[in-house]
ZADO-1210 file (C-alpha; in nm, 4 decimals, padded with zeros to 6 digits):
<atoms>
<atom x="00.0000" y="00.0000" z="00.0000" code="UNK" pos="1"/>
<atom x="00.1629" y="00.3456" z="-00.0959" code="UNK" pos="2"/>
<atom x="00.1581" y="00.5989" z="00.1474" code="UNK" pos="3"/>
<atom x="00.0582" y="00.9737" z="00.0347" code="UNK" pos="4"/>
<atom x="00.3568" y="01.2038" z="00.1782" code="UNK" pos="5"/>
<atom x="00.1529" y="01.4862" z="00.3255" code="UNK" pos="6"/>
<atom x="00.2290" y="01.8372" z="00.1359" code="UNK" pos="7"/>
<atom x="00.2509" y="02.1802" z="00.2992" code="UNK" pos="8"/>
<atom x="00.2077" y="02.5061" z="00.1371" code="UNK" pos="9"/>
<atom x="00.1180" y="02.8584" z="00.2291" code="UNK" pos="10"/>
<atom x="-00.2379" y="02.9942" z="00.0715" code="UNK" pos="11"/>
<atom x="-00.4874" y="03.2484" z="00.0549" code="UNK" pos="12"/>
<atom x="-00.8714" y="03.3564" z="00.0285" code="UNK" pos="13"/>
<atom x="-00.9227" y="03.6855" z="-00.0623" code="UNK" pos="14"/>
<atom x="-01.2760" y="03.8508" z="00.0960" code="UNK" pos="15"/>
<atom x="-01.4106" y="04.0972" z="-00.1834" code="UNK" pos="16"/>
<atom x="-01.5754" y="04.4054" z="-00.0889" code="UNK" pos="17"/>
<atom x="-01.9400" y="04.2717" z="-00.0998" code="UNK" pos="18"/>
<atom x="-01.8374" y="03.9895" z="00.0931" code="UNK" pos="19"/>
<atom x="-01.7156" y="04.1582" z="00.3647" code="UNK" pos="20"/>
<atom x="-02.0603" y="04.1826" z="00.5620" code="UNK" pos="21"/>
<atom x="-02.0294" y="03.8105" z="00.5866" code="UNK" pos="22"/>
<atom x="-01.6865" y="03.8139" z="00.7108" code="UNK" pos="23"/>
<atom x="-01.7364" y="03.6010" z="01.0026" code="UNK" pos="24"/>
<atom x="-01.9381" y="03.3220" z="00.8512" code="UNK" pos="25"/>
<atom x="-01.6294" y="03.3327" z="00.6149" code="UNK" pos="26"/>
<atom x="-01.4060" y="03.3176" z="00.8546" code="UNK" pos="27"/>
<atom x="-01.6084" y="03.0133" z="01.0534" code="UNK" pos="28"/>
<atom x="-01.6010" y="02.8614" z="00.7431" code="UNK" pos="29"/>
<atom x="-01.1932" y="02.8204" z="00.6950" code="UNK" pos="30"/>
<atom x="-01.1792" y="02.7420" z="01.0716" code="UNK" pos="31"/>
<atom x="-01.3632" y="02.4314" z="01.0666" code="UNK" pos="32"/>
<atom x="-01.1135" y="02.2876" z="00.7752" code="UNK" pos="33"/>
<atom x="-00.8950" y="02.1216" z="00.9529" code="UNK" pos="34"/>
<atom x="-00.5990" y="02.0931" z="00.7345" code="UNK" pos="35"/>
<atom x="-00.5798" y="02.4984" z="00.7482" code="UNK" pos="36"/>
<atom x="-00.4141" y="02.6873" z="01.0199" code="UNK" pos="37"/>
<atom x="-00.4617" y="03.0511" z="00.9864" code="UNK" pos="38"/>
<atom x="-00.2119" y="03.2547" z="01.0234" code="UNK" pos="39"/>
<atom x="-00.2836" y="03.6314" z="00.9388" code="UNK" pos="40"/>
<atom x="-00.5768" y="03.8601" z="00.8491" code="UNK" pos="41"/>
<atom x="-00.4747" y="04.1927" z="00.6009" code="UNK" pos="42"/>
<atom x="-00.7687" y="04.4568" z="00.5115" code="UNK" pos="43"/>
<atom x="-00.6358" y="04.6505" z="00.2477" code="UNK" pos="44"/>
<atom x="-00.8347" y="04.9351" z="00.0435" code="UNK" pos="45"/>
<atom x="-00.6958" y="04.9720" z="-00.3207" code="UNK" pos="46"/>
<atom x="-00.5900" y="05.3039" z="-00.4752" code="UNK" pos="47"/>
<atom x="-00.7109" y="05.1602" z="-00.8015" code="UNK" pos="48"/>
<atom x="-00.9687" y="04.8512" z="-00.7586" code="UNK" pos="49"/>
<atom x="-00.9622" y="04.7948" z="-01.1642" code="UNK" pos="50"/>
<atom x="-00.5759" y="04.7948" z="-01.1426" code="UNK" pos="51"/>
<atom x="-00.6171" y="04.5912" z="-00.8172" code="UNK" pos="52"/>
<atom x="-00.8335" y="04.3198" z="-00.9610" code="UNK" pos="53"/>
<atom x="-00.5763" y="04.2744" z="-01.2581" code="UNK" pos="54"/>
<atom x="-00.2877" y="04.2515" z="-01.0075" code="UNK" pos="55"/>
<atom x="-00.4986" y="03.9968" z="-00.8357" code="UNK" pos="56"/>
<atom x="-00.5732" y="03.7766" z="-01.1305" code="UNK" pos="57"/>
<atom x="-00.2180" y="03.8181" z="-01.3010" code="UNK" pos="58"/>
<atom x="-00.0959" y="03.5037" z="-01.1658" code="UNK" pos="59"/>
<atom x="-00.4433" y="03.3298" z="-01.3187" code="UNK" pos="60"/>
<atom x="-00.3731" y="03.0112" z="-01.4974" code="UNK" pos="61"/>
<atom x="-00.6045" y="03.1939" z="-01.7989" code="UNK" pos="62"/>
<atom x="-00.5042" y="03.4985" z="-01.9730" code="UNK" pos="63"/>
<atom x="-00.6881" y="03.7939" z="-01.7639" code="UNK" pos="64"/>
<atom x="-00.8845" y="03.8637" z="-02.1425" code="UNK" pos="65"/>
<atom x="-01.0700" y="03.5595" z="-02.0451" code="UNK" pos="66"/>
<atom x="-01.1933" y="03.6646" z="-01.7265" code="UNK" pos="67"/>
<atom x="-01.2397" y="04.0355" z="-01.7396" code="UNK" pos="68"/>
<atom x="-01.6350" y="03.9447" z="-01.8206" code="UNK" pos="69"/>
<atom x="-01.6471" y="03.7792" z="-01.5179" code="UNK" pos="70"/>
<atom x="-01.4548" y="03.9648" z="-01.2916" code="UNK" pos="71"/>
<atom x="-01.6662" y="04.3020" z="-01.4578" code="UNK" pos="72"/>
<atom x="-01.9038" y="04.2890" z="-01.0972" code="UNK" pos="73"/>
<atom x="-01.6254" y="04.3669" z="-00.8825" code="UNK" pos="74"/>
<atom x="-01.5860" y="04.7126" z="-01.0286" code="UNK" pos="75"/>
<atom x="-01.8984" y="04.7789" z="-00.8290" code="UNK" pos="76"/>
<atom x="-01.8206" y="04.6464" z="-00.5071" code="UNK" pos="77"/>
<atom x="-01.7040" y="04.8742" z="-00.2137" code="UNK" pos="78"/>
<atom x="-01.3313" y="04.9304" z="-00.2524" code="UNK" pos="79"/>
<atom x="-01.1992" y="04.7227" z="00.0501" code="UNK" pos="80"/>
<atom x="-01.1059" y="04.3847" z="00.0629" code="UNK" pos="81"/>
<atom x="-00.9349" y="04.1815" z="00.3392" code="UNK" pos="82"/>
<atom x="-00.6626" y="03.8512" z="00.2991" code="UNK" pos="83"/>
<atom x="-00.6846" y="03.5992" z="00.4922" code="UNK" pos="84"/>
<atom x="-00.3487" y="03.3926" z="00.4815" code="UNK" pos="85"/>
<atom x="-00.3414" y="03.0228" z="00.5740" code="UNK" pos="86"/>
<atom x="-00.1060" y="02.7138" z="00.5918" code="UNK" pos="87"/>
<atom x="-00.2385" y="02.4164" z="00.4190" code="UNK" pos="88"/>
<atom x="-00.0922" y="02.1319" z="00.5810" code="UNK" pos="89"/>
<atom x="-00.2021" y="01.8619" z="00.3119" code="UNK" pos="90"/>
<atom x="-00.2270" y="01.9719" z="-00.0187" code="UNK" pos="91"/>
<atom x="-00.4677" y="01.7779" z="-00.2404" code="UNK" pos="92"/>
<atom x="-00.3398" y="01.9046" z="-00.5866" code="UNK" pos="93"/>
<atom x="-00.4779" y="01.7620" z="-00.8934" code="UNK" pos="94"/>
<atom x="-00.5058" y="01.8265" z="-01.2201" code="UNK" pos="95"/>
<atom x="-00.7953" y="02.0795" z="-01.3283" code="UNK" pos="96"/>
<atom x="-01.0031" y="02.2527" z="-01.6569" code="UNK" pos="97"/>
<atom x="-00.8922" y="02.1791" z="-02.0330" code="UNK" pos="98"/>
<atom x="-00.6936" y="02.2645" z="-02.2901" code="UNK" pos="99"/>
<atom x="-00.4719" y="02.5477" z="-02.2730" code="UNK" pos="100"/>
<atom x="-00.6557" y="02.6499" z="-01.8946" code="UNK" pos="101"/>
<atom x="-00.5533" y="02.3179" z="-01.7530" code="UNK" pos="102"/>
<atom x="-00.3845" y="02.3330" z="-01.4167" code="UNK" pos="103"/>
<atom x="-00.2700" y="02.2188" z="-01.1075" code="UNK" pos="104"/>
<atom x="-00.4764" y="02.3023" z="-00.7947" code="UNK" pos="105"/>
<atom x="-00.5376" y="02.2067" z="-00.4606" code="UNK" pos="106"/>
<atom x="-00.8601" y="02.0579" z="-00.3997" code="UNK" pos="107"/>
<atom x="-00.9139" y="02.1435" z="-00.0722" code="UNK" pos="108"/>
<atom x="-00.8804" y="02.4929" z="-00.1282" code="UNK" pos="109"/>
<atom x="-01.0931" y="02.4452" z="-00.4322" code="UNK" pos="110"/>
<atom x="-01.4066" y="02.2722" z="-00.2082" code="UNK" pos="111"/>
<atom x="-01.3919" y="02.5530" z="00.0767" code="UNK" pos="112"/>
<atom x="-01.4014" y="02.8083" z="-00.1889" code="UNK" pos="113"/>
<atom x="-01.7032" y="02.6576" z="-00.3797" code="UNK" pos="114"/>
<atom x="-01.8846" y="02.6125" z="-00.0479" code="UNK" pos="115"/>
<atom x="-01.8118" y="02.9478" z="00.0823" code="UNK" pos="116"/>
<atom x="-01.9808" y="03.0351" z="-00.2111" code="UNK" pos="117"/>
<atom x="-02.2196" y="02.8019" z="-00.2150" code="UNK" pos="118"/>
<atom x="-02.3297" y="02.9747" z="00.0940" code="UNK" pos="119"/>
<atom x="-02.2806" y="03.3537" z="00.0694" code="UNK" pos="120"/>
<atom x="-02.2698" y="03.4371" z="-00.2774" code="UNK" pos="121"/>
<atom x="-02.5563" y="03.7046" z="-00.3877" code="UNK" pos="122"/>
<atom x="-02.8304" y="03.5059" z="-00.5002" code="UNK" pos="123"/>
<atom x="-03.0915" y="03.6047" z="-00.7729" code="UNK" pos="124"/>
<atom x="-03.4116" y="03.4190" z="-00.8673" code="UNK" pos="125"/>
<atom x="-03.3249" y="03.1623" z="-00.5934" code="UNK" pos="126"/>
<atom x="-02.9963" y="03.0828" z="-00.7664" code="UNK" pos="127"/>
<atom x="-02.6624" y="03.1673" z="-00.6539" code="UNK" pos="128"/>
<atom x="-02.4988" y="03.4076" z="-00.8679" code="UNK" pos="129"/>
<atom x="-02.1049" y="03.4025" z="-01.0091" code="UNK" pos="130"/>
<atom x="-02.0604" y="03.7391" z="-00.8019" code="UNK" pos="131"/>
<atom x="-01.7880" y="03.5591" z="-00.6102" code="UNK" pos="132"/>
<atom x="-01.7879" y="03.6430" z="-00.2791" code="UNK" pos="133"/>
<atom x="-01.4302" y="03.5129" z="-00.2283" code="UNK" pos="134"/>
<atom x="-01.1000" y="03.4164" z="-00.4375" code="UNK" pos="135"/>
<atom x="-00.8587" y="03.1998" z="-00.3690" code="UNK" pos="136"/>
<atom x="-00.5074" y="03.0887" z="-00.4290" code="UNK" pos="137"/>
<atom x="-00.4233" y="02.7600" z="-00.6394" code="UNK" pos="138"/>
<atom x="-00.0271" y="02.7273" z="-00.5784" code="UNK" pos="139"/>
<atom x="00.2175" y="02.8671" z="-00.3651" code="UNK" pos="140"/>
<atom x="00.3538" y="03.1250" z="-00.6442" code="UNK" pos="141"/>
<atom x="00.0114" y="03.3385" z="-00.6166" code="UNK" pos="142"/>
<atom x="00.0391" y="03.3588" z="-00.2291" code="UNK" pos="143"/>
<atom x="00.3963" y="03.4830" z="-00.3105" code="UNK" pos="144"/>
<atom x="00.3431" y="03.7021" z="-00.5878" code="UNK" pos="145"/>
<atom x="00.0253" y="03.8798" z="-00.3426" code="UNK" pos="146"/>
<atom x="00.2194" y="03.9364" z="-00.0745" code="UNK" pos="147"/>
<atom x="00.4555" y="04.0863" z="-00.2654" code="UNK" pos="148"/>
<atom x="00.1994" y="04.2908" z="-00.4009" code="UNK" pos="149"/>
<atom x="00.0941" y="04.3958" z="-00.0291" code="UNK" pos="150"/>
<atom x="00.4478" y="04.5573" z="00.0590" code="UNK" pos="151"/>
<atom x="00.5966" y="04.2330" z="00.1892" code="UNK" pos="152"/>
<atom x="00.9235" y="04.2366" z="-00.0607" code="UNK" pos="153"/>
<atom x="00.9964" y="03.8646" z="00.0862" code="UNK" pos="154"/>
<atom x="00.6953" y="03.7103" z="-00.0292" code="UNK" pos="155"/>
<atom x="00.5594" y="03.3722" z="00.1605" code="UNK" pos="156"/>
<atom x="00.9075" y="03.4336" z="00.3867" code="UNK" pos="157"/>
<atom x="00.7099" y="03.6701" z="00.6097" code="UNK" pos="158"/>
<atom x="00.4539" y="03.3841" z="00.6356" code="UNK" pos="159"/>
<atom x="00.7165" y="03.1321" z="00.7921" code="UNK" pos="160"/>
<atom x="00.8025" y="03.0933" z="01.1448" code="UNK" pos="161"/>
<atom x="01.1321" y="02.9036" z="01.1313" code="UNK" pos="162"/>
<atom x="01.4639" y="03.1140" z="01.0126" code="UNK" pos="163"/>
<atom x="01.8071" y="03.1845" z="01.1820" code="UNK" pos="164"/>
<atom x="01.7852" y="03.0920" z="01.5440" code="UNK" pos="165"/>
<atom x="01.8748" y="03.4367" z="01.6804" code="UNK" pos="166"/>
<atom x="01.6265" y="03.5989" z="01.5402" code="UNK" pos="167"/>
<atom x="01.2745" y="03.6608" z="01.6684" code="UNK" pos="168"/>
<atom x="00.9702" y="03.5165" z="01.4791" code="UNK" pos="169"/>
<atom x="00.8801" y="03.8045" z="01.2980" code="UNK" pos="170"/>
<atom x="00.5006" y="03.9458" z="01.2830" code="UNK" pos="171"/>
<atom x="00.3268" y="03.9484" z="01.0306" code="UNK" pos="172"/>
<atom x="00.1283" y="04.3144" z="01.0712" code="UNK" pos="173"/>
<atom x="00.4674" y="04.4785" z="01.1538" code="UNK" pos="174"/>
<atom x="00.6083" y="04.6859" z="00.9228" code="UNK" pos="175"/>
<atom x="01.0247" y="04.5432" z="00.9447" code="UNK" pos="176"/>
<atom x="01.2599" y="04.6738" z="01.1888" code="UNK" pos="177"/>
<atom x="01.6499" y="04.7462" z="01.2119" code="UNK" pos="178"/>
<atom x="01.7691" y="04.6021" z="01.5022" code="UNK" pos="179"/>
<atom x="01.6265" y="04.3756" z="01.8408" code="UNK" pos="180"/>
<atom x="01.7835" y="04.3323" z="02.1990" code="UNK" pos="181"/>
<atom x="01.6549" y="04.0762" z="02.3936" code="UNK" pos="182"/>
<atom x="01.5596" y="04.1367" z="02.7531" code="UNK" pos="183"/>
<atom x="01.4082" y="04.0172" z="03.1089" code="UNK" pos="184"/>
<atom x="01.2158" y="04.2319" z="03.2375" code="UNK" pos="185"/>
<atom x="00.9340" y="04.2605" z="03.4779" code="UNK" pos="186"/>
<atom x="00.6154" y="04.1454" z="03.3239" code="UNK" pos="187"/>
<atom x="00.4641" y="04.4645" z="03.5332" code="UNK" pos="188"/>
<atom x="00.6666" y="04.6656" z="03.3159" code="UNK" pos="189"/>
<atom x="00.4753" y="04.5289" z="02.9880" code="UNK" pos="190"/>
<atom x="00.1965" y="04.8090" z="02.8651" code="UNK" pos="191"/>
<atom x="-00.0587" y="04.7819" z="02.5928" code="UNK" pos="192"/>
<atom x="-00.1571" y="04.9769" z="02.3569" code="UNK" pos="193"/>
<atom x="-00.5510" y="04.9253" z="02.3385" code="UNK" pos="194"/>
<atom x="-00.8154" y="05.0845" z="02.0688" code="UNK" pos="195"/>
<atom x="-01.0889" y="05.2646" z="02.1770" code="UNK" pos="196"/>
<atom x="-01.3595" y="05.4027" z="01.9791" code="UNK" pos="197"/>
<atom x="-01.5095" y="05.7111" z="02.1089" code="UNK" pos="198"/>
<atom x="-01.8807" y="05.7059" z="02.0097" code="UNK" pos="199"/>
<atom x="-01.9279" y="06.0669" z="02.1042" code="UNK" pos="200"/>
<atom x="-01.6688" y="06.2445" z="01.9104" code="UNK" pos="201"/>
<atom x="-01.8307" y="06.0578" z="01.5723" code="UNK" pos="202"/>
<atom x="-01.6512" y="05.6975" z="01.6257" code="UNK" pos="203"/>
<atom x="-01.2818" y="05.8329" z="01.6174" code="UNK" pos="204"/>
<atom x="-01.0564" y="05.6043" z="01.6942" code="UNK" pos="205"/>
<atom x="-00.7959" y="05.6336" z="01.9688" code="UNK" pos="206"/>
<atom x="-00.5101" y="05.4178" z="02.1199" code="UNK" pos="207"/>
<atom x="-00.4502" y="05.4255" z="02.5115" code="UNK" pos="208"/>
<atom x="-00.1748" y="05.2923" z="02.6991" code="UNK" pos="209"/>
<atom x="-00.2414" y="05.0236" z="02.9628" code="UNK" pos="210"/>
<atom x="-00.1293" y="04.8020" z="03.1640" code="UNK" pos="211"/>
<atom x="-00.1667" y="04.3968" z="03.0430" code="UNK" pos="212"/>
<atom x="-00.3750" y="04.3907" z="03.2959" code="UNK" pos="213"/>
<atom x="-00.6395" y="04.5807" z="03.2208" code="UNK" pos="214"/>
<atom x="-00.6694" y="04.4644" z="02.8435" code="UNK" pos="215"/>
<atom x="-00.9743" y="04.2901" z="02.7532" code="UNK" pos="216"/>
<atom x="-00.7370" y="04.0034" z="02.6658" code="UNK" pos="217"/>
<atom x="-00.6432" y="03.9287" z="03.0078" code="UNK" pos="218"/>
<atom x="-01.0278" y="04.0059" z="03.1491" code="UNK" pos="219"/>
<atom x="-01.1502" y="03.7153" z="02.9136" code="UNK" pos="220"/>
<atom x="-00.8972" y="03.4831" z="03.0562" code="UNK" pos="221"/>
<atom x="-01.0296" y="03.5997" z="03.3945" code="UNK" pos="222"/>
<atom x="-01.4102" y="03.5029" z="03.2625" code="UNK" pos="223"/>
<atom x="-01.5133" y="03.8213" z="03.1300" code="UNK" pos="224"/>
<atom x="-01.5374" y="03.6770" z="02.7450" code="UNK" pos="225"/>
<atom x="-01.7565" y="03.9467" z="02.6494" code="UNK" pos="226"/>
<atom x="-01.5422" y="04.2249" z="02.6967" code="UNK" pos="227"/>
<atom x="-01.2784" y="04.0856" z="02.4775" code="UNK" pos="228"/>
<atom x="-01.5411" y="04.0118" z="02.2156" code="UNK" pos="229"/>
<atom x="-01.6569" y="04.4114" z="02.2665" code="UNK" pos="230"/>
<atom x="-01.3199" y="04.5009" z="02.1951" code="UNK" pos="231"/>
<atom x="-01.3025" y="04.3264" z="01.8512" code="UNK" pos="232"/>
<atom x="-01.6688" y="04.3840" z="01.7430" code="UNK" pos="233"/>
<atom x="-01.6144" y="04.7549" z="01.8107" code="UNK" pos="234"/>
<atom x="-01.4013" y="04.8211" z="01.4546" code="UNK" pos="235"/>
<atom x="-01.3593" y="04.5693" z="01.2615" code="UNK" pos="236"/>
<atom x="-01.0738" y="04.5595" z="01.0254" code="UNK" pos="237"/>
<atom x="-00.9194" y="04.8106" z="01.1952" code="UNK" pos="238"/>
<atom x="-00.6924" y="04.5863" z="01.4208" code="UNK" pos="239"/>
<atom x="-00.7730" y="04.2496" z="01.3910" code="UNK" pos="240"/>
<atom x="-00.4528" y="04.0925" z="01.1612" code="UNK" pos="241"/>
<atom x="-00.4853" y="03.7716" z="01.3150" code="UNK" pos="242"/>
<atom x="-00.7308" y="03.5024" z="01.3895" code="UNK" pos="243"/>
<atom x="-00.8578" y="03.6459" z="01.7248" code="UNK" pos="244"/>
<atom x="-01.2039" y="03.3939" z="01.9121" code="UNK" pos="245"/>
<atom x="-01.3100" y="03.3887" z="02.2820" code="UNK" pos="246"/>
<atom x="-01.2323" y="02.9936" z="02.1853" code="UNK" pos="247"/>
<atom x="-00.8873" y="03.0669" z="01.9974" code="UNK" pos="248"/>
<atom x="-00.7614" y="03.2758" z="02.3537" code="UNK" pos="249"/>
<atom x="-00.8690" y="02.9945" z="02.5487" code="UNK" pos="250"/>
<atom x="-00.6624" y="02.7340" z="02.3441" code="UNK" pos="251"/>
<atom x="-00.3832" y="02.9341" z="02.3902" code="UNK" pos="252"/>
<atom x="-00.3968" y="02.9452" z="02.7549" code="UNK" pos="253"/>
<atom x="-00.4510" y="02.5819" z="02.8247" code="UNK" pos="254"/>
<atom x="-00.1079" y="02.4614" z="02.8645" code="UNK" pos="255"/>
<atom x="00.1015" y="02.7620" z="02.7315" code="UNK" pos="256"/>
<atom x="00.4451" y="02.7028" z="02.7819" code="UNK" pos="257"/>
<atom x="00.6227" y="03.0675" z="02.6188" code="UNK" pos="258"/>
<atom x="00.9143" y="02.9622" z="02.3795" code="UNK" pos="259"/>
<atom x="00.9251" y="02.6505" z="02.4485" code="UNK" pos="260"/>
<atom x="00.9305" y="02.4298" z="02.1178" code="UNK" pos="261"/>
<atom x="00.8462" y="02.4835" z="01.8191" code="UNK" pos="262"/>
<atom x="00.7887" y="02.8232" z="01.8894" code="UNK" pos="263"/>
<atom x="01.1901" y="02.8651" z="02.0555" code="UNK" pos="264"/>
<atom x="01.1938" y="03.2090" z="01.8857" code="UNK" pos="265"/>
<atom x="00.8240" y="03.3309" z="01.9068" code="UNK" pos="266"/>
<atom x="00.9152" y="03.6460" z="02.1293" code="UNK" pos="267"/>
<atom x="00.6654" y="03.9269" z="02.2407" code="UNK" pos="268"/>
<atom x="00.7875" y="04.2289" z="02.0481" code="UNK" pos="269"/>
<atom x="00.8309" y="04.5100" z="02.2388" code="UNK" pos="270"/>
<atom x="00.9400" y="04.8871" z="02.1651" code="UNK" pos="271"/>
<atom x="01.0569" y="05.0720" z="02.4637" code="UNK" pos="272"/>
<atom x="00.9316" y="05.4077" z="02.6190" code="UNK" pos="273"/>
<atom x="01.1380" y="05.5810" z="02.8200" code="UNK" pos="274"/>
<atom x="00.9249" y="05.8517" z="02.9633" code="UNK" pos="275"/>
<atom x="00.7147" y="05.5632" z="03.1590" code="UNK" pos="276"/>
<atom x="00.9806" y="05.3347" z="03.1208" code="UNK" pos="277"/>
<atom x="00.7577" y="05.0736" z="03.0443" code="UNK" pos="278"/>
<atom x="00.8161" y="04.8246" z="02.7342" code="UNK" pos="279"/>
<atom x="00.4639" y="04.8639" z="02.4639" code="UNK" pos="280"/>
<atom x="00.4204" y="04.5510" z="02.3341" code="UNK" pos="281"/>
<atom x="00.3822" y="04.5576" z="01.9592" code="UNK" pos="282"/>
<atom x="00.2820" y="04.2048" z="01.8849" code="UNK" pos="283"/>
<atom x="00.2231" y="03.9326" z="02.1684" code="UNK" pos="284"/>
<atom x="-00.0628" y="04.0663" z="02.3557" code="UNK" pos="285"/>
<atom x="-00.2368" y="03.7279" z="02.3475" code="UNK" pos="286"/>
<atom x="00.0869" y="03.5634" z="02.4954" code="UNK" pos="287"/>
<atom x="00.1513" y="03.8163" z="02.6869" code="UNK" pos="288"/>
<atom x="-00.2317" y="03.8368" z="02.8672" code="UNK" pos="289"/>
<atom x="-00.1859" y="03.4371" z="02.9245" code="UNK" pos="290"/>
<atom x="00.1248" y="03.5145" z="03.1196" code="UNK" pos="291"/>
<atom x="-00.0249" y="03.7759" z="03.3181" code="UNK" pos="292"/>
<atom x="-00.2880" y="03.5217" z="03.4034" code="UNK" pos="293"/>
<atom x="-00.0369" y="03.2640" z="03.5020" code="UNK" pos="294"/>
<atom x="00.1300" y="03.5367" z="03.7228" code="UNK" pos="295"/>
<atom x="00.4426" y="03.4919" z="03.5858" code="UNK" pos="296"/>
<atom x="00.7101" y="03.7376" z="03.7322" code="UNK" pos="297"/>
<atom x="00.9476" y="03.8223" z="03.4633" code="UNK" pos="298"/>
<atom x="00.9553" y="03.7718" z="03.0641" code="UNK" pos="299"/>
<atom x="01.2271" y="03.7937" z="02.7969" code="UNK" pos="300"/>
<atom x="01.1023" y="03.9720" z="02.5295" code="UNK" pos="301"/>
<atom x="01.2446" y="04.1332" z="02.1505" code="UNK" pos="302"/>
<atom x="01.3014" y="04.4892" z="02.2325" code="UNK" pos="303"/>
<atom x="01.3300" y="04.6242" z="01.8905" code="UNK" pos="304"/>
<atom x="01.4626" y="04.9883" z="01.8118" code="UNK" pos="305"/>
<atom x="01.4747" y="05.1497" z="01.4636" code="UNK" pos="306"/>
<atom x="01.8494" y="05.2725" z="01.4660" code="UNK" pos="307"/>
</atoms>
């Protein structure tokens, strides 16, 4: 009997502008495949959305000419679109389409798309419509090529978590940085910077400096779920880049061992600020709430400067 040598890849689904009222149920959707770990969220608005949609379909096994008819709705969608990237841990590619269009793709990908769409596409007359609600990748090259496209000059690189030992496993959402000191420190002296919308000056958005205590992060661990679901329901898009869930938090905590293996390198990323002297953590907040809640004393974290 052969055996099938499981094949991993990084991939993407791509949340048009109409779509994005059903981002959740989109999200859900990916979740419950099992063979796909999510591993960052992206909104981006386009400058250009016609430009944008040719970018998008450039890496298309067909000639764009052969789908600008059907990609023709999305010129009337609202101009925002989010990315959700994801690792595929067992491809299923197989051979696809005829002729000249024939191509490799990875059936997994292929059924979660169809059923996302399946479920959420506009429907008319009862039928659902080709006014794709989502897109997705079909090799490894498109993920590439798009996150090139997004500012990340390294392509899928930015996606892995492995790399030279020394250095820390760099986030995704964070633009790059010049230079990192590692450091113990107090995990009192960790501060967050939370979001808070200010219904009566019109919904403008602020950030405020706390302690990791007093982030909605650490409250859920503490059984107050429904602030931390407050705090991501309040502006959406606006800073959720990961996978963020009541459920997702909880995982986390149950066991959490910080940088232990696989995740030797996984630091909380810090940026120092020396009129509090307190360390703002710039990506770790989960990690660094389940600490909190453990009552761990000190932390080493990547204190990263721009020199």
């Amino acid at each position: 009997m052969k055996t099938r040598l499981r094949k991993r890849r990084f991939d993407y689904f791509l949340i048009w502008g109409h779509g994005l009222p059903h981002r959740e149920a989109i999200v859900e959707h990916i979740r419950r495949e099992p063979r796909l770990r999510i591993l960052a969220m992206r909104r981006h608005v386009p400058r250009d959305l016609e430009r944008f949609v040719r970018e998008v379909y450039s890496c298309d096994y067909a000639p764009f000419e052969h789908l600008e008819s059907k990609t023709r709705y999305l010129l009337d969608v609202p101009a925002e679109v989010e990315f959700i990237f994801v690792e595929n841990e067992d491809v299923e590619d197989e051979l696809c389409g005829e002729g000249a269009f024939r191509h490799v793709e990875c059936m997994r990908i292929k059924r979660l798309k169809e059923a996302i769409r399946d479920d959420l596409n506009p429907r008319f007359q009862g039928m659902r419509s080709e006014n794709h609600v989502v897109h997705a990748s079909d090799n490894e090259h498109q993920t590439h090529a798009i996150l090139q496209l997004l500012g990340f000059g390294a392509g899928i690189d930015h996606l892995r978590s492995g790399g030279h030992a020394l250095l820390p496993h760099a986030p995704h959402h964070l633009a790059n940085y010049r230079g990192f000191l590692l450091k113990k420190i107090p995990l009192a002296k960790l501060a967050c910077r939370l979001l808070r919308v200010d219904r009566s000056a019109g919904g403008t958005p602020r950030h405020d400096v706390e302690a990791i205590t007093a982030s909605p992060h650490f409250r859920c661990l503490q059984g107050a779920s429904q602030a931390y679901e407050d705090y991501y329901a309040q502006s959406p898009g606006v800073h959720q880049t990961d996978d963020h869930s009541v459920h997702n938090l909880r995982q986390l905590a149950r066991d959490f061992c910080y940088l232990e293996a696989p995740h030797e390198t996984a630091y909380i990323v810090t940026r120092y600020e020396p009129r509090s002297d307190r360390f703002i953590v710039m990506d770790g907040l989960h990690r660094a709430a389940v600490l909190a809640s453990q009552q761990a004393r000190d932390v080493v974290v990547a204190v990263v400067h721009d020199g």
